[in-house]
C-alpha positions as MATLAB code, in Angstrom:
seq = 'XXXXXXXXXXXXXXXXXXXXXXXXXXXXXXXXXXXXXXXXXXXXXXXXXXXXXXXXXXXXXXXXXXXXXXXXXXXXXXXXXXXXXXXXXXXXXXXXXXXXXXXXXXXXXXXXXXXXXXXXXXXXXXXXXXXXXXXXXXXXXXXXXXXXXXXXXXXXXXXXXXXXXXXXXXXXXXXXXXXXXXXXXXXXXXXXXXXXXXXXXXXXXXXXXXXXXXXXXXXXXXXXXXXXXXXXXXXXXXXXXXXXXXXXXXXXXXXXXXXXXXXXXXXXXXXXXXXXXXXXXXXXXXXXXXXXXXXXXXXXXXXXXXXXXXXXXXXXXXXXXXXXXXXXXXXXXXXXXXXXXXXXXXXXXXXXXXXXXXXXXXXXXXXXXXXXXXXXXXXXXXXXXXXXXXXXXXXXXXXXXXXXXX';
ca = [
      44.025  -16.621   -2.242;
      40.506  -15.803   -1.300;
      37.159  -17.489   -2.524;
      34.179  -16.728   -3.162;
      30.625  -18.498   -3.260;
      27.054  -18.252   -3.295;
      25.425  -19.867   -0.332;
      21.939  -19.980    0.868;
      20.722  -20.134    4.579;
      17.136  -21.683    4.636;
      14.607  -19.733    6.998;
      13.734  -21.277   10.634;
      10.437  -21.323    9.567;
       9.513  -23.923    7.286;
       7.974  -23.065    3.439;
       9.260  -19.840    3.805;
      11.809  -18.348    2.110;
      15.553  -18.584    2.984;
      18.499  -16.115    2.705;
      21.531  -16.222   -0.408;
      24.762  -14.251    1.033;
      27.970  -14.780   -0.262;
      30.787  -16.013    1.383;
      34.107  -14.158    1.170;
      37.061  -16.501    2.695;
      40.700  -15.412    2.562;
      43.523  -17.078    4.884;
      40.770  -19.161    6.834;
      38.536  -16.432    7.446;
      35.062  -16.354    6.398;
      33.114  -13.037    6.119;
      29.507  -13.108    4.996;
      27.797  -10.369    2.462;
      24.048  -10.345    2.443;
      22.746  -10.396   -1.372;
      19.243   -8.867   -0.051;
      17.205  -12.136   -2.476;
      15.625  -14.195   -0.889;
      14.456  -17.366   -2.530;
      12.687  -20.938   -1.434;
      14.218  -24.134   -0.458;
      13.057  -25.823   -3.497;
      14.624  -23.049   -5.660;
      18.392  -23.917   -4.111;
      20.007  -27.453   -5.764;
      23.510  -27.983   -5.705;
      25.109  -24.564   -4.702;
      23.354  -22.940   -7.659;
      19.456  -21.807   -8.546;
      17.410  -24.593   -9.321;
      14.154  -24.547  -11.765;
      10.569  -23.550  -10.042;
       7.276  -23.533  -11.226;
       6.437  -21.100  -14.515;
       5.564  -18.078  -12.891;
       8.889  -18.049  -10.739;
      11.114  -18.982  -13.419;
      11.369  -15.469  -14.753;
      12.390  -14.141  -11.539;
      14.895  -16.883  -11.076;
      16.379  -16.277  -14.605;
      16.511  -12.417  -14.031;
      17.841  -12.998  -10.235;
      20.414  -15.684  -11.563;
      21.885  -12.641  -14.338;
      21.973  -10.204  -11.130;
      23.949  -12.576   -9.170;
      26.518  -12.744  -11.777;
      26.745   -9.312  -12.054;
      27.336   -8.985   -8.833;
      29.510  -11.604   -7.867;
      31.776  -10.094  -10.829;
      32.229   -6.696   -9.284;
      32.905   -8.434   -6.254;
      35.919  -10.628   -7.967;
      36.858   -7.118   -9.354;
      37.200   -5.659   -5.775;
      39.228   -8.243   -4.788;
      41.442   -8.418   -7.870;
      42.248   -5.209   -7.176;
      43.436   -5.135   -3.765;
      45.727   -8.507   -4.962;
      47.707   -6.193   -7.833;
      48.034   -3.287   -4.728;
      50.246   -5.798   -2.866;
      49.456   -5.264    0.359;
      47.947   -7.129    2.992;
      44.171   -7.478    3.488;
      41.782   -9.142    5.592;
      38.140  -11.134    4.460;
      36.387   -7.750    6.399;
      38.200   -5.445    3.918;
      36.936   -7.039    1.193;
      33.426   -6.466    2.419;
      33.698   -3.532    3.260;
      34.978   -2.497    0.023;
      32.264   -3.951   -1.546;
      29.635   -2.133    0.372;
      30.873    1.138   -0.122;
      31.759    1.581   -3.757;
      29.815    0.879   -7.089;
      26.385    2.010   -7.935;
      23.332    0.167   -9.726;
      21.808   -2.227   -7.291;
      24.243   -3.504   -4.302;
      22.479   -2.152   -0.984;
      25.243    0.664    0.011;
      23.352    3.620    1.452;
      22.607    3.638    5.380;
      19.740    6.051    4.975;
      16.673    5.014    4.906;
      15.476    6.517    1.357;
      18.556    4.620   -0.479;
      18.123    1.828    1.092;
      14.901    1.092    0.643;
      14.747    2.407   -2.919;
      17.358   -0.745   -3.743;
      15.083   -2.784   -1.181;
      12.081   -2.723   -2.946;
      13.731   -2.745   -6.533;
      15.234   -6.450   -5.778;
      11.748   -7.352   -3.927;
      10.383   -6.704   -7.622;
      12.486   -8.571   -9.077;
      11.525  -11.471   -7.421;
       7.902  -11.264   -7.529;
       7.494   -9.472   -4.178;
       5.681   -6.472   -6.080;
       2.937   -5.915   -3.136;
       5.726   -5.793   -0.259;
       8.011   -3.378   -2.336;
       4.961   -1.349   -2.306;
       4.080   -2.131    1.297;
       7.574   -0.796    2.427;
       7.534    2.105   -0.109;
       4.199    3.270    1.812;
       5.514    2.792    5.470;
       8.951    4.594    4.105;
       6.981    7.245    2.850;
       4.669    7.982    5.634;
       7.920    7.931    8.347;
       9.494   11.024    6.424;
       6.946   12.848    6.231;
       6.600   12.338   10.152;
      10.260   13.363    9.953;
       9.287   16.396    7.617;
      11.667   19.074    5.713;
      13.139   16.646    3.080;
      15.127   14.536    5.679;
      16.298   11.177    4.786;
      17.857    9.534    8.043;
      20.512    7.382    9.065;
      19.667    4.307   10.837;
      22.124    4.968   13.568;
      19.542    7.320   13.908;
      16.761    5.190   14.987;
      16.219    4.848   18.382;
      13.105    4.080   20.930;
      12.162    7.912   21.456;
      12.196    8.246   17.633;
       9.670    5.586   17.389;
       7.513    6.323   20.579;
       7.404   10.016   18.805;
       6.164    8.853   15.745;
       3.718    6.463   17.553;
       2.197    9.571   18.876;
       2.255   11.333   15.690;
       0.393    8.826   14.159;
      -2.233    8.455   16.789;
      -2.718   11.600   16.842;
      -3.706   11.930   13.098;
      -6.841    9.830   14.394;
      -5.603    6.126   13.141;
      -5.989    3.492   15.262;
      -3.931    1.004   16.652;
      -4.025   -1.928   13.929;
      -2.741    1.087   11.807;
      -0.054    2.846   13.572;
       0.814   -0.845   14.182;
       1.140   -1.519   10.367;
       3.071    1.379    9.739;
       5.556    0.582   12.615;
       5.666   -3.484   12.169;
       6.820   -2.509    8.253;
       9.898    0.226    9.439;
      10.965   -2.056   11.466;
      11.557   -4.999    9.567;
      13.563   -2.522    7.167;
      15.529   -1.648    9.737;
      16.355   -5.540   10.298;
      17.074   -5.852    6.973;
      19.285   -2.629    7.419;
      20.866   -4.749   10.637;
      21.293   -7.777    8.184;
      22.918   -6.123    5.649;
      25.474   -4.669    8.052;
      24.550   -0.758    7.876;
      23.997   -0.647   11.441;
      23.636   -2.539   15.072;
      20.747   -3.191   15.856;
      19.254   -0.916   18.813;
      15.964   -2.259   19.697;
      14.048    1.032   19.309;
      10.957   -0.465   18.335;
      10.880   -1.808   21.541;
       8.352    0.397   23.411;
       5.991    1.074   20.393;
       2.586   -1.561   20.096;
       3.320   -3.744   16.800;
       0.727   -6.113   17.476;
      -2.377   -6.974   15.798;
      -5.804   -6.135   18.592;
      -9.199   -8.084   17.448;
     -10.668   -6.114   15.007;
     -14.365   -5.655   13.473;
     -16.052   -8.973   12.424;
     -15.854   -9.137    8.246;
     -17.303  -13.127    8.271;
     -20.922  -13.862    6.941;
     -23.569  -16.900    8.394;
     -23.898  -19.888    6.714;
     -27.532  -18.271    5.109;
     -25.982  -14.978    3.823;
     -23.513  -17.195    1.887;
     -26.949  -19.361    0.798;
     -28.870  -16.124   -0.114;
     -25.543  -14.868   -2.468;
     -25.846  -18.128   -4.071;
     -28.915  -18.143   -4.924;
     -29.960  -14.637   -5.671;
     -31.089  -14.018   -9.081;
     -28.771  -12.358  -11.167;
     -28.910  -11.520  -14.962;
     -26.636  -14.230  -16.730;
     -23.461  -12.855  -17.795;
     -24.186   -9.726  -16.268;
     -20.920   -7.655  -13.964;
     -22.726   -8.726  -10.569;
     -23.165  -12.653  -11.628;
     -19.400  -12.802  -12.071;
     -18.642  -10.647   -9.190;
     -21.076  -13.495   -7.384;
     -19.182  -16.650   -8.990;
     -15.732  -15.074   -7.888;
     -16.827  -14.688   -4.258;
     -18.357  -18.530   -4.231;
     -15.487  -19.804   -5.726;
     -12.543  -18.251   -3.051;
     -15.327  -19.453   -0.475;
     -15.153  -23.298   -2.160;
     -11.636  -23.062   -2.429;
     -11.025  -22.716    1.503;
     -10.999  -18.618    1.461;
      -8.652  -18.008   -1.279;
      -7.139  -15.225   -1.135;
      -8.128  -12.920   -4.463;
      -4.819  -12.545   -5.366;
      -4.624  -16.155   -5.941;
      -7.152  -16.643   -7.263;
      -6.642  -14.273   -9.925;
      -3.287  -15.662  -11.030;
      -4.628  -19.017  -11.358;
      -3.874  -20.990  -14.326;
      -4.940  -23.707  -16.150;
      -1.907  -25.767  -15.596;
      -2.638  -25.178  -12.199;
      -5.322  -28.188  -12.068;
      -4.010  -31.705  -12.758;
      -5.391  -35.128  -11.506;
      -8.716  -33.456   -9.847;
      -6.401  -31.111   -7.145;
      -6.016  -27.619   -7.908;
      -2.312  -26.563   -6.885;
      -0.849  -23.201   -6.182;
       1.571  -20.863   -3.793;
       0.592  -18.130   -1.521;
       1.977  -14.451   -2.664;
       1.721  -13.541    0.626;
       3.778  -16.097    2.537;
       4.388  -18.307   -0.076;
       3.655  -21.601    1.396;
       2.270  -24.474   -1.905;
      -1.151  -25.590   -1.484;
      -3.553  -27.752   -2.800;
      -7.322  -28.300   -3.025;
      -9.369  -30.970   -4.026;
     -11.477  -30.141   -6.937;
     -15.152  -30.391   -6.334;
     -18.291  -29.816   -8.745;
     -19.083  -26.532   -7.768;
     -15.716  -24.935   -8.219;
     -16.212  -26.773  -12.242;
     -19.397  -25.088  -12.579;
     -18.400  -21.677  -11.847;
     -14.990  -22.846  -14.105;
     -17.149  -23.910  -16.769;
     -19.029  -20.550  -16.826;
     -16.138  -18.641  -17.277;
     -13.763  -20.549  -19.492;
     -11.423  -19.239  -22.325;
      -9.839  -21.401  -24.855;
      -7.376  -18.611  -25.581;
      -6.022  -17.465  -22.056;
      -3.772  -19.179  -19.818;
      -5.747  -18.280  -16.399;
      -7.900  -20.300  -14.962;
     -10.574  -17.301  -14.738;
     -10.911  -14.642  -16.515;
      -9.376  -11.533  -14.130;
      -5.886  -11.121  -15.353;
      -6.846  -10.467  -19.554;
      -3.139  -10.494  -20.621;
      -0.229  -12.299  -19.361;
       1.778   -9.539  -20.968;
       0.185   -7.032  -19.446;
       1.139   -5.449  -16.016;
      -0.220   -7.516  -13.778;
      -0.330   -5.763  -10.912;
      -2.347   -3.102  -12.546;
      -4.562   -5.331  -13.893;
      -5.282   -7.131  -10.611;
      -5.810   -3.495   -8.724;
      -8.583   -2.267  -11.105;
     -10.281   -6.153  -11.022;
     -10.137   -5.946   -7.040;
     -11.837   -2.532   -7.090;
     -14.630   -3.612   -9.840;
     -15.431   -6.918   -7.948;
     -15.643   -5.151   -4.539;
     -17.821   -2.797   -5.673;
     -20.127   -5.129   -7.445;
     -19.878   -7.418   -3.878;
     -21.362   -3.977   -1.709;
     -24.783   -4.083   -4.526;
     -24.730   -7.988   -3.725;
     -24.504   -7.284    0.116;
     -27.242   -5.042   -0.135;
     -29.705   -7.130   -2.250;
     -29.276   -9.905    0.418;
     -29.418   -7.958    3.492;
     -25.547   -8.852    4.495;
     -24.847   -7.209    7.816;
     -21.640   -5.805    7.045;
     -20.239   -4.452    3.878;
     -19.216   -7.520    1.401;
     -15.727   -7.548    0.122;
     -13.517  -10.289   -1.567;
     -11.879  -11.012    2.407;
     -15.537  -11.721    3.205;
     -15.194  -15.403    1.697;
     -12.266  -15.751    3.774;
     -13.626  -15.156    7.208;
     -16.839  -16.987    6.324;
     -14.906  -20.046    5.277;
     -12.475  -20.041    8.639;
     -15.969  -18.886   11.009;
     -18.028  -21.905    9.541;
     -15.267  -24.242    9.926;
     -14.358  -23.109   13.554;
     -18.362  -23.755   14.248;
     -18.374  -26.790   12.595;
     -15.831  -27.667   15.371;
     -12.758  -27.764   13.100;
      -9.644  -28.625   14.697;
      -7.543  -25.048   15.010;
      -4.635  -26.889   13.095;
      -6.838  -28.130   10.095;
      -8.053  -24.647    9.649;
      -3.924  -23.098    9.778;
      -3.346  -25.827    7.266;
      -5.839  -24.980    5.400;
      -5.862  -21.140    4.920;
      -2.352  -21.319    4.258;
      -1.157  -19.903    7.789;
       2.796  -20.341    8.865;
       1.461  -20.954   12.524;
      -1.105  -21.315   14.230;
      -0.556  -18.558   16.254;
      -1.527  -16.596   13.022;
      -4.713  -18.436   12.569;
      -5.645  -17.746   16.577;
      -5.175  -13.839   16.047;
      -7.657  -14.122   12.934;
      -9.940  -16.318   14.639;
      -9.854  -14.018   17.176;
     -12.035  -11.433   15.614;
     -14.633  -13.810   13.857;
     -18.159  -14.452   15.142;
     -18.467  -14.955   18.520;
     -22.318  -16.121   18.281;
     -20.933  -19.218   20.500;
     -19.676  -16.583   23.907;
     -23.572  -14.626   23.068;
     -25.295  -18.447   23.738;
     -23.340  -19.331   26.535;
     -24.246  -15.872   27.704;
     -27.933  -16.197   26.964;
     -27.790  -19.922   29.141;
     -26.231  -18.420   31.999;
     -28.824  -15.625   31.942;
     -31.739  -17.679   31.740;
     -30.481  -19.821   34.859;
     -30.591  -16.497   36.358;
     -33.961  -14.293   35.403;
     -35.387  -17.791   34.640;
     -37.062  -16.976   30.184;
];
């Protein structure tokens, strides 16, 4: 007799989001399959899917139908090997399953197929900008690779990788990009591990997939003053480019993406209450009066959101974000310029101001992880790390003057 069932292995980092695998047991032994969904704590009750907030429920609903399509073929498989009448082991069954049927089960172990059903179950669950994330790294890699090749992982290996960290130097990017490129390959090739399409080789060993301190993008405490109070024409593109800017800034840095799918619902009881797309970690902020008045400016009666960037829920969404985060940054460079901003202002600007200030204001380092929605604080160190160092250029200036004397 062999079993079946859905299980789901939370991830060792907490808020983030766990594994579902099913479990294949015949005569006492217990193979694993991994489903590829992934899916957070809160959204596992009981052995089975449990209810999340309104934007996830669709996924769930369309990620609970896939499951049962899938779990079906696999009661198929093993229905059939029971009427052959001979023996079989809990491997067999898995490996049966992984190499046969079309449609969506992760079969290939090349990279194209692989990823191609990768990034079609990352859409499904709402992971739209890393389907297109490893889409772009996938694409760049062959064309390293060149003449239509589409390789196996048993392919990859740490001269493959050191090659195409050349390549890509070479083609004048710089480290924080090859980086990017070569951070996003390999995590689908541990997904490619996971899945069982290959062992995993290490050969992104010897390649640099760290992040180096990059330009600074925050703004002083007056530039954010002079935005605020420049005098715009009410109503006009560049005032709500201005109020969209100030409000991610009052809301801790907010990212834009999150900002943009907030809705109404989303306030209750004076805190505002929402989930990361990027790591999806739950937050909340206290509602203060600014973030009304800029909510009050801008309010609809007839949409959902919060603010009015995403017209439609119907609509494609992620279209409709892309062309609002191209209009807003472009009004934000005019804005820069009529305040003399150093650097060129961008939507990410808000975010570095709000983590600079606080780290001047003496912030604690954990307060400010909390805060911007970090998973460590080892993330927030790395993007402190490139933010204004006008505190190292004082103690400078002190040790001078002890020095030369003024």
């Amino acid at each position: 007799m062999t079993t079946v069932s859905i299980r789901f292995r939370p991830s060792t980092v907490s808020g983030k989001e766990g594994t579902l695998y099913y479990r294949v047991t015949h005569r006492r032994m217990s193979r694993q399959i991994n489903t590829g969904y992934k899916i957070f704590p809160d959204e596992w009750a009981n052995g089975r899917l449990a209810s999340g907030n309104e934007e996830r429920n669709a996924c769930l609903r369309h990620l609970e139908t896939q499951l049962k399509k899938e779990l079906e073929r696999l009661n198929s498989l093993i229905r059939r090997l029971e009427q052959n009448g001979k023996d079989y082991t809990a491997g067999q069954v898995v490996e049966a399953y992984r190499t046969s049927g079309t449609g969506h089960t992760i079969q290939a172990d090349h990279l194209c197929g692989f990823v191609q059903v990768l990034a079609h179950r990352l859409r499904q669950t709402g992971k739209v900008r890393l389907a297109e994330t490893y889409t772009t790294a996938t694409n760049r890699f062959l064309r390293f690779l060149g003449k239509d090749r589409d390789p196996a992982f048993d392919e990859f290996d740490d001269t493959l990788m050191k090659s195409y960290e050349a390549h890509l130097r070479m083609q004048g990017l710089v480290p924080n990009t090859t980086s990017f490129y070569l951070r996003n390959l390999r995590a689908i090739y541990h997904r490619a591990v996971e899945a069982g399409l290959t062992e995993d080789r290490r050969p992104f060993r010897r390649v640099f997939t760290g992040v180096e301190k990059t330009a600074k993008r925050a703004v002083s405490p007056r530039i954010i003053r002079k935005i605020k109070e420049l005098p715009l024409p009410e109503d006009s593109p560049l005032a709500q480019a201005r109020d969209f800017f100030l409000f991610s800034f009052y809301t801790r840095g907010m990212p834009f993406v999150d900002l943009a799918g907030l809705r109404k619902q989303d306030l209750r009881n004076g805190t505002l209450a929402y989930r990361r797309r990027k790591t999806g970690r739950a937050l909340s902020v206290r509602w203060e009066k600014p973030m009304q008045e800029i909510a009050n400016r801008h309010s609809q009666t007839s949409s959902p959101y919060l603010l009015p960037i995403l017209r439609t829920p119907d609509a494609d969404e992620r279209r409709c974000y892309l062309n609002a985060l191209r209009t807003l940054n472009r009004h934000l460079k005019t804005i820069g310029r009529l305040v003399g901003c150093p650097i060129p202002l961008t939507s990410y600007c808000a975010r570095h101001a709000w983590a600079s200030i606080a780290q001047s204001e003496h912030v604690p380092i954990g307060i400010i992880c909390e805060a911007m929605g970090h998973t460590s604080e080892r993330t927030t160190r790395i993007y402190l790390a490139s933010l204004d160092t006008s505190a190292v250029d004082k103690a400078n200036r002190k040790v001078l003057r002890a020095v030369c004397g003024k």
